[in-house]
N, C-alpha and C positions, 0 to 999 in steps of 0.2 A: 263108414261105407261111402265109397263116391258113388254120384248121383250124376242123373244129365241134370243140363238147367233149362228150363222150360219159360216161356212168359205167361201171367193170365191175360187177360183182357183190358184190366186195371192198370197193366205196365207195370208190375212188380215182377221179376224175377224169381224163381225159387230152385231147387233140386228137387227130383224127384228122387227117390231108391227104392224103389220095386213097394212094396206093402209097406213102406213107411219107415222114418225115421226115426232113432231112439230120443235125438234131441227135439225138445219143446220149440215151438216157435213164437217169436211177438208178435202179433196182430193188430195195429191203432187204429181204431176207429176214427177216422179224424174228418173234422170237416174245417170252415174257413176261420172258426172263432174260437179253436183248441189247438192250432196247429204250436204257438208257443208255450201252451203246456205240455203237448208230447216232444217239443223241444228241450223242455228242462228235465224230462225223464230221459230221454234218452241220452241227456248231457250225463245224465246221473250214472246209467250204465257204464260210460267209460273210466268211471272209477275202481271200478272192479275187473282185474284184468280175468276173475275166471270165464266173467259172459261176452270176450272181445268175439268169442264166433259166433255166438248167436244170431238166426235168422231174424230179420226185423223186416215186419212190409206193412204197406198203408193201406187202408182202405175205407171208402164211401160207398157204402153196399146202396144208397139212391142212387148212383149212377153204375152202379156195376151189377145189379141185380140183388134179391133178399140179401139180410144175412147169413139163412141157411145155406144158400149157393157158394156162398162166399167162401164159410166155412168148407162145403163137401169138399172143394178144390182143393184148400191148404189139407185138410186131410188125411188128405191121397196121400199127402208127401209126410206128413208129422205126427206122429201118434200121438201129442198133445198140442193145443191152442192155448197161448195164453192170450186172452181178448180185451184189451185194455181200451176205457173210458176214460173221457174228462173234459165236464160240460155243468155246465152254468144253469140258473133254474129257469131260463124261458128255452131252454134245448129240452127240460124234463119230457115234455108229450112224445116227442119223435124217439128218445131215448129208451124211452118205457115202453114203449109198442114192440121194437124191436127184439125187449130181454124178454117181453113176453112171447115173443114169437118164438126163443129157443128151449120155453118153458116142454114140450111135446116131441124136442128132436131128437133123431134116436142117437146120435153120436153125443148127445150134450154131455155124459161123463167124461168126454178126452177136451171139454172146454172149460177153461178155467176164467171168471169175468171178475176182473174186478174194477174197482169206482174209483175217481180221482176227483180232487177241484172243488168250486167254490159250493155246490147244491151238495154231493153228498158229504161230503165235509159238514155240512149244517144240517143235515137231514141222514144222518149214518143208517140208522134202525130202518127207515121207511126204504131207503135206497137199497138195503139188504132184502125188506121184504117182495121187492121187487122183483128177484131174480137173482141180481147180483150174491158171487159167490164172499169177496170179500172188500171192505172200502177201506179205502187210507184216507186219514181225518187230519188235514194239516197238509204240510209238503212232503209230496213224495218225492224228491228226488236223491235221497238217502236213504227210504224206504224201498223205493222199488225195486234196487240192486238185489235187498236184502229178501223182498217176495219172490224175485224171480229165480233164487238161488235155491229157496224153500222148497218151490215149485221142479225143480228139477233134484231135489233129493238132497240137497244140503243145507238142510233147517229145519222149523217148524216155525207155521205160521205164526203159534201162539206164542212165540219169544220173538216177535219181533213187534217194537211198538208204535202204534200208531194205527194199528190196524182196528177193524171191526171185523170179525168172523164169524161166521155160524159156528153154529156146537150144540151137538143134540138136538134140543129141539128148539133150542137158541138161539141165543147171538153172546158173542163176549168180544169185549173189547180192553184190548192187551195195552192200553196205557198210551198217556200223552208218549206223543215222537219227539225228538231231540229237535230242534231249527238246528238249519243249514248254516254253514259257514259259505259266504259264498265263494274267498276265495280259495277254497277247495274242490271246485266244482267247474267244471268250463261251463260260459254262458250259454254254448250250443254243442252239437256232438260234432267236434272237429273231425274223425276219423269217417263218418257220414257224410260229409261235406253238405251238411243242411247247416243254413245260415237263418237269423233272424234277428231283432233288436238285441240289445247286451242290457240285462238288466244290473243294473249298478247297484239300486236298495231295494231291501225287504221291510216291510213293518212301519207302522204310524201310529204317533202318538195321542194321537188327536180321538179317536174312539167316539167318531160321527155316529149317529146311533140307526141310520139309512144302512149303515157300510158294514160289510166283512173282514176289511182289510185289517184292522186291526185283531180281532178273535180268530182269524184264518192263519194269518202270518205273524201276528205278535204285537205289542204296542214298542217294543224296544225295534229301534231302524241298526240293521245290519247292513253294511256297502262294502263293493265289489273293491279292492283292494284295487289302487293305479295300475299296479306291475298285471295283475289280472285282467283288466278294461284292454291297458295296450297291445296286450298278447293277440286277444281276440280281432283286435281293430286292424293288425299285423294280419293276422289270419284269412278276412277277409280281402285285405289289401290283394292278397298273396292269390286269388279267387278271383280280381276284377271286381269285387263288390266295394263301393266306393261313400257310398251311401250309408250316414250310420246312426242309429235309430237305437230309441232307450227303450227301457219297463222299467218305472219306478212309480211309486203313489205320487213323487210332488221332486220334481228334476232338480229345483234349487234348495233342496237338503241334501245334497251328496254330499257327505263329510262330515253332517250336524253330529254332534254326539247326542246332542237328545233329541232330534229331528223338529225341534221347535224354533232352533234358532238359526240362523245363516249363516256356514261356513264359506266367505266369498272365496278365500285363497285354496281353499279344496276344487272349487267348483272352476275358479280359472287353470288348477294343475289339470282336470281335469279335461274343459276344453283347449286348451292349446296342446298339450301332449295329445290328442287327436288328431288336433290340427296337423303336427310338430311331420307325424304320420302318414296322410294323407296324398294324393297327390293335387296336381295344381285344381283337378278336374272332381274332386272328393267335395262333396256334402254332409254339413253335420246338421242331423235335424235333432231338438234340445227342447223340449217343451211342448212338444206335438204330441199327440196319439201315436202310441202307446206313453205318455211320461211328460204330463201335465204339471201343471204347479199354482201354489196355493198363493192367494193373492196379497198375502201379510208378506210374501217371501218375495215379494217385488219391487225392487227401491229403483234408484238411476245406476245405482251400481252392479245390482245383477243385470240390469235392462243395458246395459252398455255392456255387461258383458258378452249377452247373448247377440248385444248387432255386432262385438268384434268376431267373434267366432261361430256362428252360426247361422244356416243358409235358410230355415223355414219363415216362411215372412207367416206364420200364423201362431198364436201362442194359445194353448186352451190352460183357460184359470176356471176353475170348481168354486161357483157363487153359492149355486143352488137352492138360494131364496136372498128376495129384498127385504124381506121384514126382520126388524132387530131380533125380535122376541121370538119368532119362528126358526134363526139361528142361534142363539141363545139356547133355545128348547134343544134342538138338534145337535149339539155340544161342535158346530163348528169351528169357534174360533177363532173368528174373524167377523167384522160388521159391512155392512151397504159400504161407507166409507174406505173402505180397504180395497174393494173390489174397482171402484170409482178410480182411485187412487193408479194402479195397477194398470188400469185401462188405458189410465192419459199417459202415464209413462211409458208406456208400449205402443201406442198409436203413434207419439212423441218422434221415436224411435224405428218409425216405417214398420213397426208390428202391425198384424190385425186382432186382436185377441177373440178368441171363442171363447164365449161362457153357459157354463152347463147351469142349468137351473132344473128341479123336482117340483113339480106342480101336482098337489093331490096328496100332498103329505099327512099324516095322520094327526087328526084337529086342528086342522087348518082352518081356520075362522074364514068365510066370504072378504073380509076386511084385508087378513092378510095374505089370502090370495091378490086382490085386487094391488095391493103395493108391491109384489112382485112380480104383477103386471107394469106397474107403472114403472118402475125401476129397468125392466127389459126395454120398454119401448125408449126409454131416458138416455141407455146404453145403444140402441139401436141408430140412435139420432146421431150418437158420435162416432160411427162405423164400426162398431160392434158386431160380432157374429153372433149369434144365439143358437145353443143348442137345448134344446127342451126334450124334458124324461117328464113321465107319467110315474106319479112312487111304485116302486114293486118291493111289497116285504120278502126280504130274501133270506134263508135259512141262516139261524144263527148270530143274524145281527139283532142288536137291544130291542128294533121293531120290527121283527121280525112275524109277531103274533098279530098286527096290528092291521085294519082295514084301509085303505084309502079315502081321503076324501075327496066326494065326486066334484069335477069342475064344471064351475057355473056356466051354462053357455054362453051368455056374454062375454067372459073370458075365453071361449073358446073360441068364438067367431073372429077376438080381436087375434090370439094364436095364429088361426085361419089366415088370416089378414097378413102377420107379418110372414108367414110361410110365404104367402103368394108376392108378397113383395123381393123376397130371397134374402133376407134378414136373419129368420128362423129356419131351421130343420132337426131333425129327430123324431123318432120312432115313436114320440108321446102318445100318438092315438091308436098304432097296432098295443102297446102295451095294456091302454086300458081295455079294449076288445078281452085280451088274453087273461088278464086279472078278472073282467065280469065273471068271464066262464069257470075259471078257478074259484072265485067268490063262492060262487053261486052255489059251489059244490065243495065247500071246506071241509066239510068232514067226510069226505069218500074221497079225499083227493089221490089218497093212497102214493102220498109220496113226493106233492105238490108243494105246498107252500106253507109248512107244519105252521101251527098255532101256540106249540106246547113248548115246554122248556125243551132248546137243541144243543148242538153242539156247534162249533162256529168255522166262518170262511171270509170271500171276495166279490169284489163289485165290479165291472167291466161292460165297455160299451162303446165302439169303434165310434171314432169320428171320419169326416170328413177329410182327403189325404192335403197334404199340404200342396 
């Protein structure tokens, strides 16, 4: 039935047709640090030619009013919502207020919610008791085609895997999901003309015991095939977007076959067919936020690769502590010396490198907090950047269950100190605020920051733009 098209408030378009549509609508919830995950869903939808018409709109009910408002409007126009999440566990509080706001609405049977991403991926049961109607555990971007097709009458949810569902007075969960291939998949939804980085790999090997990325996405690394990257990079081109920006866990494994070792001649097809691309006026940012890299994977030879082709003058390397034993224990992979290493060859090179460090890590001795003190300000002296995280156990990772240990003040003043000199930054001290409160109240978290055996996910946390 045609429809007029109408605007809301929010700048999304829709049709209306008098008492409503027989087709379902998308709905993303999206705010500034899931915008690339409802990108990789909606890349997913265009694999599926049955859902090419489907309505898709965005929305930030903090700026456009509740989400029950949000909803009455789509509505009016669609006899079902499907209301799609996907958010990380320090999004959990604002996330959870809102499902429980739909807990009493009277339209809530024509809304259908389900959970994506790194928290309920790790927390499935608790996220379901939330409110949420169903979670996908793992990546959805082969899943979601398969939910939304369920959802409009062609499936059932419980054959499709990867999912967690109610049932009765349940929950059942329909089995691990397949991993993506990626080059089966566009990096963004090209027919949307929504653009963002191009992620090249999935999966690490490494199975950091802080991290989801490996139990989330896999410990085997799967990468974006050339002919797939240049497509996209074309695509773009073809758009004015000229600037061109990764997602990978560690930029200088593209190609590794077992993501431990350094494929250089991958990584140079890689950058020069970008280059090859580009115009004279084009940017490749290679080792920035979004798609860091680890600092064993830093010689003269990637370091020289990235000054011939690449415009970001700031490299971020994941140290995350200076004490041997405290890396050791956290199955990083690498030592002080590597990171050292890494540093001078990238400074060498007119690089500035950022390094992330976790301060408050679980049985963190005063001693070897203090030599991951000393080791920052060591770095700091050779024009280092620092970026400092506060530990947050995050669902699903091996410490997952485990407390933080609190930092001594001493350490924190000197923190204090390199903050104010503009050396350090990071969210280190909103996190531990956020973790007391959580702490405090572990067993009523209801869906916080579980204790107990979970199921797994991702780690994520914007830096500073180059």
């Amino acid at each position: 039935m045609a429809g007029r098209a109408e605007k809301r408030a929010d700048g999304n378009a829709y049709e209306t047709a008098g008492a409503g549509s027989s087709r379902p609508a998308l709905l993303l919830r999206y705010d500034r640090f899931n915008r690339y995950s409802l990108l990789a869903l909606l890349a997913g939808l265009e694999t599926c030619p049955a859902l090419d018409s489907i309505p898709v709109f965005w929305t930030d009910p903090r700026r456009n009013g509740s989400m029950i408002s949000v909803l009455d409007e789509y509505l009016d126009a669609y006899d079902e919502i499907i209301l799609c999440y996907s958010f990380m566990t320090f999004q959990w509080p604002v996330v959870r207020q809102e499902i429980l706001s739909l807990a009493r609405y009277s339209l809530r049977e024509r809304v259908t919610v389900i959970a994506g991403g790194p928290h309920p991926s790790g927390a499935p049961r608790r996220t379901l008791e939330a409110g949420f109607d169903a979670v996908c555990v793992g990546e959805g971007d082969l899943l979601f085609p398969r939910f939304v097709l369920a959802r409009s009458g062609a499936g059932r949810l419980e054959d499709i895997p990867g999912l967690y569902v109610r049932s009765g007075t349940g929950f059942l969960f329909t089995g691990k999901g397949e991993p993506s291939a990626l080059g089966d998949i566009p990096p963004f939804p090209f027919t949307q003309a929504k653009f963002g980085p191009i992620e090249i790999t999935r999966g690490c090997p490494f199975g950091c015991k802080y991290c989801q990325t490996p139990v989330f996405k896999g410990k085997k690394v799967r990468h974006r095939p050339l002919h797939s990257i240049f497509e996209a990079v074309e695509r773009l081109v073809e758009t004015d977007r000229v600037d061109i920006r990764f997602i990978t866990p560690n930029a200088l494994a593209y190609g590794s076959n077992d993501g431990r070792q350094v494929n250089r001649h991958a990584v140079e097809l890689l950058l020069k067919g970008i280059r090859d691309r580009l115009p004279e006026r084009g940017r490749i940012f290679f080792g920035s936020f979004p798609s860091e890299v680890r600092p064993d994977f830093v010689d003269r030879q990637t370091a020289d690769l990235m000054q011939a082709f690449c415009d970001n003058k700031r490299v971020v390397i994941g140290a995350q502590s200076g004490n041997p034993d405290m890396l050791l224990k956290m199955r990083r992979g690498h030592d002080p010396d590597d990171v050292r290493r890494a540093c001078r060859i990238l400074v060498e090179r007119g690089f500035q490198p950022v390094v992330d460090f976790i301060l408050g890590l679980p049985g963190e001795t005063p001693r070897q907090m203090s030599d991951t003190l000393t080791f920052m300000e060591e770095l700091a002296g050779e024009g280092v950047r620092l970026h400092a995280h506060a530990f947050m156990p995050l669902p699903g990772s091996p410490w997952a269950g485990l407390n933080p240990t609190p930092i001594p003040a001493g350490i924190r003043r000197n923190l204090e100190w390199m903050a104010s000199q503009g050396s350090l930054f990071g969210q280190w001290q909103t996190h531990e605020k956020m973790l007391t409160r959580w702490i405090s109240g572990r067993k009523n978290m209801e869906g916080g920051l579980p204790a107990g055996a979970v199921l797994r996910s991702n780690r994520a946390e914007s830096h500073d733009p180059d």
